[in-house]
C-alpha positions in Angstrom: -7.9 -3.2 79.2 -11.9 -1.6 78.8 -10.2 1.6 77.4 -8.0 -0.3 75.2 -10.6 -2.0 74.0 -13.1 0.5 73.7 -10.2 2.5 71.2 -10.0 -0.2 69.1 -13.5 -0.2 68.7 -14.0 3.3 67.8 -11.2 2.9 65.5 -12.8 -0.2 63.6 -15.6 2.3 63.4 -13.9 4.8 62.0 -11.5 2.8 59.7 -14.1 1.7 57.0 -15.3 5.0 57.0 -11.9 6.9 56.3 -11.1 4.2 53.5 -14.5 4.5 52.0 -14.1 8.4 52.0 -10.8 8.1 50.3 -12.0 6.1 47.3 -14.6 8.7 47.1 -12.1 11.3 46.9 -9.6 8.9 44.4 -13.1 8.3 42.3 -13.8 12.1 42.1 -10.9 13.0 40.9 -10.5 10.4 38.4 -13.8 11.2 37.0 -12.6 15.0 35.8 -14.6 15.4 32.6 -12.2 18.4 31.6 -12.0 18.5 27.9 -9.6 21.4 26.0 -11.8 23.8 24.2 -10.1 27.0 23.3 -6.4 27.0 21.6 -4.5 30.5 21.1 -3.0 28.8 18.0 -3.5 27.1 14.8 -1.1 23.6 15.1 0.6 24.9 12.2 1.4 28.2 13.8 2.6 26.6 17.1 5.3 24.0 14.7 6.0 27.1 13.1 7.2 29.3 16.1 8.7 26.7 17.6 11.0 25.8 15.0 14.5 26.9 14.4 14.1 26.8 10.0 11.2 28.6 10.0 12.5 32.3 9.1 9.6 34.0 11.6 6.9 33.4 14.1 3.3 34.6 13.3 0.3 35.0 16.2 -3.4 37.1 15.4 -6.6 37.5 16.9 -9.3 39.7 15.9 -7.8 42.9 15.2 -3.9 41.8 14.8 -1.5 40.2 13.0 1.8 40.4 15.0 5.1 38.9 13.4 8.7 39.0 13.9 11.6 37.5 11.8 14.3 35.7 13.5 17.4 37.6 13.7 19.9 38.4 16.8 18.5 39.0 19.6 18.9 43.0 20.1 16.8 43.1 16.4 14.2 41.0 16.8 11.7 43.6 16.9 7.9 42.4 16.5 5.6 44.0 13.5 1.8 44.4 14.3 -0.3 45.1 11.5 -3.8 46.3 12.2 -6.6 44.3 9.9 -8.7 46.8 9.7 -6.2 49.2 8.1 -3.5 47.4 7.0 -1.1 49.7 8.6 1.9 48.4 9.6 3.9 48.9 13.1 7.1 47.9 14.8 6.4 47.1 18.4 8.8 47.8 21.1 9.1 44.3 22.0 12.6 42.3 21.7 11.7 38.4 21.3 13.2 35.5 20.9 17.0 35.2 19.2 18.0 33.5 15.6 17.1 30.6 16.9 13.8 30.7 18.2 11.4 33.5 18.8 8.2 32.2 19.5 5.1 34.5 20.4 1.3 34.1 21.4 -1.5 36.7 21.8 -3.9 36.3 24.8 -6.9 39.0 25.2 -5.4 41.9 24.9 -1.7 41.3 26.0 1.4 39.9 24.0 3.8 36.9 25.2 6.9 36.5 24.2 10.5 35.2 25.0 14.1 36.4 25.7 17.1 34.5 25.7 17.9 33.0 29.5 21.0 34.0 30.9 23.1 30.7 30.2 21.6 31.4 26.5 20.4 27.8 26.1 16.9 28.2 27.2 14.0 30.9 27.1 12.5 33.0 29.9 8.6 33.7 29.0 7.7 37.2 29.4 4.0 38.7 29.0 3.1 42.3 28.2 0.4 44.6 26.4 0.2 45.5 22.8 3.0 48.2 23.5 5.6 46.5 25.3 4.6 48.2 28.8 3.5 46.2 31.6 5.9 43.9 31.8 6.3 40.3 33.8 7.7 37.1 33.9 5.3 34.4 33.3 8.7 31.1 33.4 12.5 31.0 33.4 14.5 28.7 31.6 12.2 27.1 29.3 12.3 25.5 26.3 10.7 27.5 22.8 7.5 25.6 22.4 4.4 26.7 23.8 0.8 27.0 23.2 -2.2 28.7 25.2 -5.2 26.1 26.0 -8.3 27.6 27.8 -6.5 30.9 29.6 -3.5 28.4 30.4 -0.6 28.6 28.9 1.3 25.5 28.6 5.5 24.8 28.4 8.3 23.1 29.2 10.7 23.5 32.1 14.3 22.8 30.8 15.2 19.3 33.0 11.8 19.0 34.8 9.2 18.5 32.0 6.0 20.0 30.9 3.9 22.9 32.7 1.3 25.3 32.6 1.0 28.5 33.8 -2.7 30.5 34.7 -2.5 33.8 32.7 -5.9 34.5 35.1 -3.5 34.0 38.2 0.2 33.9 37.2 -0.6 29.8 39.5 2.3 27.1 37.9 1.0 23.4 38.1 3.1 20.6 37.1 1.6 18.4 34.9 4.2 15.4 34.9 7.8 15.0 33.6 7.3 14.4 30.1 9.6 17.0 27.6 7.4 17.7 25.0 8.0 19.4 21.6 5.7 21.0 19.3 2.6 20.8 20.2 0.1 19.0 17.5 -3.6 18.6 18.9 -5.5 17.2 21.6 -7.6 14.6 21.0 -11.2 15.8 22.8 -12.6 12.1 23.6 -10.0 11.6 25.6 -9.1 15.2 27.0 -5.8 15.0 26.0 -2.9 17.8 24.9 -0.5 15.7 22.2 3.1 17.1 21.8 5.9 15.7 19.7 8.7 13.9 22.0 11.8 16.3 21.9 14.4 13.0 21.5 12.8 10.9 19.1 10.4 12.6 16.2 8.8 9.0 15.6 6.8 9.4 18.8 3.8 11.7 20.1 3.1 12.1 24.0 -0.5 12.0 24.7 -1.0 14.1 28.2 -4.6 13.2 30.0 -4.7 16.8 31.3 -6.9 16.2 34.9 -7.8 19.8 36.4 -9.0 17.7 40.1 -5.7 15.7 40.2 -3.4 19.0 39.3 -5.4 21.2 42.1 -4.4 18.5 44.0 -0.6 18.9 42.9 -1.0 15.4 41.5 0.3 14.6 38.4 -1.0 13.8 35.1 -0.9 10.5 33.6 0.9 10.5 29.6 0.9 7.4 27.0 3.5 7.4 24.2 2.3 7.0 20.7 5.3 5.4 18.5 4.5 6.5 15.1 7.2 4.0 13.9 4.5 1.4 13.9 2.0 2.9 11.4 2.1 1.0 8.4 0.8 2.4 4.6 -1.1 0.2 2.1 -0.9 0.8 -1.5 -3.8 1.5 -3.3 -5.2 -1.0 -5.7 -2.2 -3.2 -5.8 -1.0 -6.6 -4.6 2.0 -4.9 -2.7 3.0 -5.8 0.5 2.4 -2.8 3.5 5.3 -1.3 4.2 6.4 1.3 7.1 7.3 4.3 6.9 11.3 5.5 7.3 10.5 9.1 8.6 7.1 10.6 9.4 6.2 14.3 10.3 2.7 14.7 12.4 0.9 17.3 10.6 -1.7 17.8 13.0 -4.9 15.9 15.0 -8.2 16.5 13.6 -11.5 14.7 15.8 -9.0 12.7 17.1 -7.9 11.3 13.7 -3.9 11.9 13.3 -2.9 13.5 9.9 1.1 12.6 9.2 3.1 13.0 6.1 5.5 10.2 5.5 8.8 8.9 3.4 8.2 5.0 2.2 10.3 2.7 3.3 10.0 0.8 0.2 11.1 3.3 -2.7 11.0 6.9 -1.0 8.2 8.2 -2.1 5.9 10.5 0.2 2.1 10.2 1.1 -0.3 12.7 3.4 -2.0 9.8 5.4 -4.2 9.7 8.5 -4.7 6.9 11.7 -7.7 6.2 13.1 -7.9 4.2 16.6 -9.4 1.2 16.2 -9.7 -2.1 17.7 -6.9 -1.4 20.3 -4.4 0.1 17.4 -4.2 2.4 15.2 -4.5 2.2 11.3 -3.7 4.6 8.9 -5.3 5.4 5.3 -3.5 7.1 2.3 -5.1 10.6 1.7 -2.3 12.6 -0.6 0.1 10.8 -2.8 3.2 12.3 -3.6 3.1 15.9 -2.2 6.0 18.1 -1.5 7.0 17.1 1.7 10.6 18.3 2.9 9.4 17.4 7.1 9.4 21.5 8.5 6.9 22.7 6.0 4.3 22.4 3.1 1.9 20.5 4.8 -1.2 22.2 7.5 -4.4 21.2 8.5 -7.0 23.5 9.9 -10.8 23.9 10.0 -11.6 20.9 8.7 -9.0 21.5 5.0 -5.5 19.6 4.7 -3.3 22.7 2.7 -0.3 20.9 1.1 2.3 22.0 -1.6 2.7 20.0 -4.7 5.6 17.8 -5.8 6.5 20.1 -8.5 7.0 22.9 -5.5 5.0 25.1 -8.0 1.0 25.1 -6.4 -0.8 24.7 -3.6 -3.8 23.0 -2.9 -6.4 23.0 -0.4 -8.1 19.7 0.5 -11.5 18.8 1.9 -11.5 16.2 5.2 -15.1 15.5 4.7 -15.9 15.9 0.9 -13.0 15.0 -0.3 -12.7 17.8 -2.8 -9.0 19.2 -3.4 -9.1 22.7 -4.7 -5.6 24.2 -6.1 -5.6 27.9 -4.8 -2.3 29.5 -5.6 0.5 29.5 -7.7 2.9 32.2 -9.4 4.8 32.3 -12.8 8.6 31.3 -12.3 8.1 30.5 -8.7 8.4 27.7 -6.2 5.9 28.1 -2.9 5.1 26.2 -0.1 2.8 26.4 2.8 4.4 27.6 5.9 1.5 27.7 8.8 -2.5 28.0 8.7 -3.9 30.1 11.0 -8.1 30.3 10.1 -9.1 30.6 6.9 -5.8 31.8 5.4 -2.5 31.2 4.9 1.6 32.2 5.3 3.4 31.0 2.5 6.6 31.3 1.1 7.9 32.1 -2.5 11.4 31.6 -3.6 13.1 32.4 -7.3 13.7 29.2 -9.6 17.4 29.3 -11.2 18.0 27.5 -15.0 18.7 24.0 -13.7 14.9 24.4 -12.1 16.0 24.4 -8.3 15.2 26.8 -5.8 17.3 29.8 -4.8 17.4 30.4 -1.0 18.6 34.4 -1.2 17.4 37.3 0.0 14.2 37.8 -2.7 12.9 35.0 -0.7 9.1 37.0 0.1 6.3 35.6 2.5 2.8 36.4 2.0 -0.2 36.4 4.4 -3.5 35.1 1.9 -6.8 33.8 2.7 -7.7 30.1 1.2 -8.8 31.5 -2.0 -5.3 32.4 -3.0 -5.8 36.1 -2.3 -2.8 38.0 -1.1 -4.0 40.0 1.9 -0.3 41.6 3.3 3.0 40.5 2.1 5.0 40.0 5.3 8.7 41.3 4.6 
């Protein structure tokens, strides 16, 4: 009975001690302050490779512009061309299929994707500038992907979204969510924001925790459902109305830029939403731009690049001064912005037939440009 009770004793000791440790531990790693800092990618670019209309993928650093066009997969060979020369390459790198062939540059080394074995998903494959060195980063993932602070980030086909160390080749499971495109992170929060893969009225905002992942933990995500953003007219007694189909164009200091169809008489806008109050609220910046949902719209380094309803210019708009500046056009052409990586531009030119519609052939041509609508390399 003494020994009995001099257990208990020691474990009445010990038991406020072991709980208070544990909320210590709980508190820590709650408390991560991580915020993402460095992105491989423009958001444009990372929409762009990961969707199956655009015609190629696109990635650069400092010295390189590497592209591929989408074709079958035993000719999808990447180009590099060298910026300091302009000299133009094919690499002996296979990526991607028709479909999808998305690609990112970290450091010196090239990733990249092949088709997986049951051809429905994408094995992720890293290598250097010459297709040597070799190794398997993922199997069976989905197309999207984008590199955040030496981590490159995916989804697992069935088991949701990753990321992979390129320092270490170490996975960690960040939580089940299957995310889409990825669009921003929102750096008061510490967040990585990807589009939903089922529904593409809703954006899934990841609190990315480095303490709870080390601690195979996973990451807590909120939904944002875009289908409650509402648009007010400008100087006018009508109502608000919704919007019947929105595309996220990109989040800029946490603000979210969209491009939307009105519900009321299908006309388009360029809006952002703000956070405020507990919900969000969103502002009319462009009306009436050419909007078709895959391309024409981009926003980078502080400037919203968007395509005009008459498909014939494009423009270049200042977030904080508000200045819109039109920066290209061409005689007898339609154009449209296809990503933003920097300070300059892909876009895409097609031939205009009598009736004034666009002609989707083979004279189609891509040019890389800078945002004061000089052509630097014309990519086909």
């Amino acid at each position: 009975m003494k020994q009995y009770l001099k257990n208990n004793k020691k474990i009445t000791r010990i038991l406020p001690v072991l709980v208070i440790s544990f909320v210590g531990i709980a508190i820590w790693i709650n408390n991560d302050n991580y915020t993402p800092k460095r992105v491989s990618s423009s958001i444009s670019v990372a929409k762009n490779n990961g969707k199956s209309l655009s015609d190629f993928s696109i990635a650069e650093n400092e010295k390189y512009i590497i592209y591929g066009k989408k074709e079958d997969a035993d000719k999808n060979l990447l180009i590099c061309i060298d910026k300091k020369t302009g000299k133009k390459e094919f690499l002996n790198i296979k990526n991607g299929d028709k479909h999808y062939n998305p690609i990112n540059l970290y450091k010196k080394s090239i990733i990249y994707t092949k088709v997986a074995k049951h051809k429905r998903e994408y094995d992720i494959y890293m290598s250097d500038m010459h297709g040597k060195k070799e190794k398997l980063l993922g199997k069976n993932m989905y197309p999207d992907m984008i590199i955040i602070d030496d981590w490159l980030y995916c989804t697992e086909h069935n088991k949701g979204l990753m990321r992979i160390s390129l320092l270490s080749g170490k996975k960690q499971k960040i939580n089940k969510s299957i995310g889409g495109s990825f669009v921003g992170y929102r750096a008061k929060r510490g967040s990585v924001c990807f589009m939903d893969t089922s529904n593409p009225m809703l954006v899934i905002d990841n609190m990315i925790n480095n303490r709870r992942l080390a601690a195979r933990l996973k990451c807590n995500a909120e939904v944002i459902s875009l289908s409650g953003f509402k648009y007010k007219f400008k100087h006018t007694d009508v109502p608000s109305c919704g919007f019947g189909l929105i595309d996220v164009i990109g989040i800029h200091h946490d603000e979210i830029w969209f491009s939307g169809l009105l519900r009321n008489d299908n006309s388009t806008a360029i809006c952002k939403a703000e956070y405020k109050s507990g919900k969000w609220k969103s502002k009319e910046v462009i009306k009436n731009p050419y909007v078709d949902f895959d391309f024409g719209t981009a926003v980078e380094n502080g400037k919203l690049y968007y395509t005009s309803s008459d498909k014939v210019t494009i423009h270049m708009y200042d977030i904080k001064s508000g200045k819109d500046l039109e920066i290209y056009r061409k005689a007898a052409k339609y154009v449209s912005v296809e990503a933003v990586t920097g300070d300059n531009l892909v876009i895409k030119e097609w031939d205009v037939d009598a009736n004034g519609e666009p002609i989707d052939n083979n004279n189609n041509k891509h040019y890389y440009i800078n945002n004061s609508g000089k052509v630097l390399y014309e990519l086909d």
